[in-house]
ROPA-612443 format. One record per residue (C-alpha): x, y negated, z negated. Coordinates in steps of 0.5 Angstrom, whole numbers, padded with zeros to 4 digits, always signed. Each point is the difference from the previous one (the first is absolute). Layout:
XYZ;...
***
This chain:
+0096+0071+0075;+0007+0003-0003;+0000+0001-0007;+0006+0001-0005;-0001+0005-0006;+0003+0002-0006;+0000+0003-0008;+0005+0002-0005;-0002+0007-0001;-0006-0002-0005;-0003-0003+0006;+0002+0007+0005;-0007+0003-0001;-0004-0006+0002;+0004-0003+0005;-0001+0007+0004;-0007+0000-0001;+0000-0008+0003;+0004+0002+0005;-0005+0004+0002;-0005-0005+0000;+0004-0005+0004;+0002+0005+0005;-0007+0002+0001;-0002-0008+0001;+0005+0000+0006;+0006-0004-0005;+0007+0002+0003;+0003+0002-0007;+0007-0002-0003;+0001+0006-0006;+0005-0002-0005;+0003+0002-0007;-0001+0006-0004;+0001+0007+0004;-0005+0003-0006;-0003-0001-0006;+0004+0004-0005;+0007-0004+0003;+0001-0006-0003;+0001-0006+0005;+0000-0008-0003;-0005-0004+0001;+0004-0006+0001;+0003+0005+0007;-0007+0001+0002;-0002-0008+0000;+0006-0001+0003;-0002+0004+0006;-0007-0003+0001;+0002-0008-0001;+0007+0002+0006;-0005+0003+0004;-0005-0006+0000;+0004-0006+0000;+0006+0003+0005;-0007+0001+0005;+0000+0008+0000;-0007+0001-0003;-0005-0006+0000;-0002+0001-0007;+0002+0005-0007;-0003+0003-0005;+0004+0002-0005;-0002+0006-0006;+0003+0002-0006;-0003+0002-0007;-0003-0006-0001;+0001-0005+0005;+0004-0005-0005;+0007+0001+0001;+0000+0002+0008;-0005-0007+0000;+0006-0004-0003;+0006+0003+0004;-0005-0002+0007;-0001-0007-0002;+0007-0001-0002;+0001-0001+0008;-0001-0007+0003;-0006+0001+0005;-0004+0006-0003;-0006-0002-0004;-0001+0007-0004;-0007+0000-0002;+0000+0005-0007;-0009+0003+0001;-0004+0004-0005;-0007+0000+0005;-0002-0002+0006;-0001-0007-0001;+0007-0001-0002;+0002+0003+0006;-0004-0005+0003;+0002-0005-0003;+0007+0001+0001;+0000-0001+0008;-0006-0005-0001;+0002-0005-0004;+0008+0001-0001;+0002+0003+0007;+0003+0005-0003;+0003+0005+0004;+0003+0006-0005;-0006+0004-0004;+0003+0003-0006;-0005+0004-0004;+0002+0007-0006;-0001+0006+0001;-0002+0002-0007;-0003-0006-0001;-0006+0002+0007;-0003+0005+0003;+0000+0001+0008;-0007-0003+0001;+0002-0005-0003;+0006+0000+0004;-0002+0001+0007;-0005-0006-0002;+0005-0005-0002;+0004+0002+0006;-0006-0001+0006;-0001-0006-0004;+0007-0003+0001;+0000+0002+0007;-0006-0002+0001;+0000-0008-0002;+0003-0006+0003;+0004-0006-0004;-0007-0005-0001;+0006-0006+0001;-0004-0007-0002;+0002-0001-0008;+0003+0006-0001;+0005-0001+0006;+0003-0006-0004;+0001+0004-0007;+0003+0005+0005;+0004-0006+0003;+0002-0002-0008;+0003+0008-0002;+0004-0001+0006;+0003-0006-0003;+0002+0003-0005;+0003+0006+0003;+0004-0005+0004;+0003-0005-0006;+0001+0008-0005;+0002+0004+0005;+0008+0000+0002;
***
């Protein structure tokens, strides 16, 4: 599996260390964004290049870093098609593919330590979309991007 990664320079350190962590798993890595920790780099930039990465079919899925996940969130779910899950601890990792197919994880680098991390991370990879109910509250958020997004 390909996966698209990316940090504002908040979320460098980590990001590095769960590269790792992938690459050790056998994922193909995509890196973007900050080139260091001391150099500032946008958030907004950072998401940009995960969702692109995603949606234009070059990584299978993202995970997106800044200082606490917020701001690189949002900009990943201002992208028709992405679903970006903002995780804090596994069961929302896994909730996040489970319930609502989501297909971006977005966590804070100031906000979890690496263990936390790596597990969100097997967790994300690791289950499938559930569909039955919940592929129907995933069919309704897709209408709604397609009345609101232009």
């Amino acid at each position: 599996m390909k996966v698209s990664i990316a940090s504002d320079h908040a979320g460098y350190d980590m990001r590095q260390l769960v590269i790792g962590h992938l690459k050790s798993k056998g994922f193909e890595v995509i890196d973007g964004g900050a080139v260091s920790s001391t150099e500032r780099f946008s958030y907004v930039e950072a998401g940009q290049k995960v969702a692109t990465d995603v949606l234009e079919g070059r990584a299978d899925r993202g995970i997106a870093i800044c200082g606490t996940g917020i701001g690189i969130s949002m900009v990943c779910n201002k992208f028709k098609g992405i679903r970006c899950g903002l995780c804090n601890n596994e069961y929302m990792a896994r909730m996040c593919r489970q319930h609502n197919d989501a297909n971006v994880l977005a966590f804070g680098a100031r906000v979890i330590g690496p263990e936390i991390a790596f597990a969100m991370v097997d967790c994300f990879f690791e289950e499938e979309f559930a569909g039955g109910r919940h592929a129907e509250r995933v069919g309704q958020m897709c209408d709604i991007e397609q009345k609101n997004f232009k």
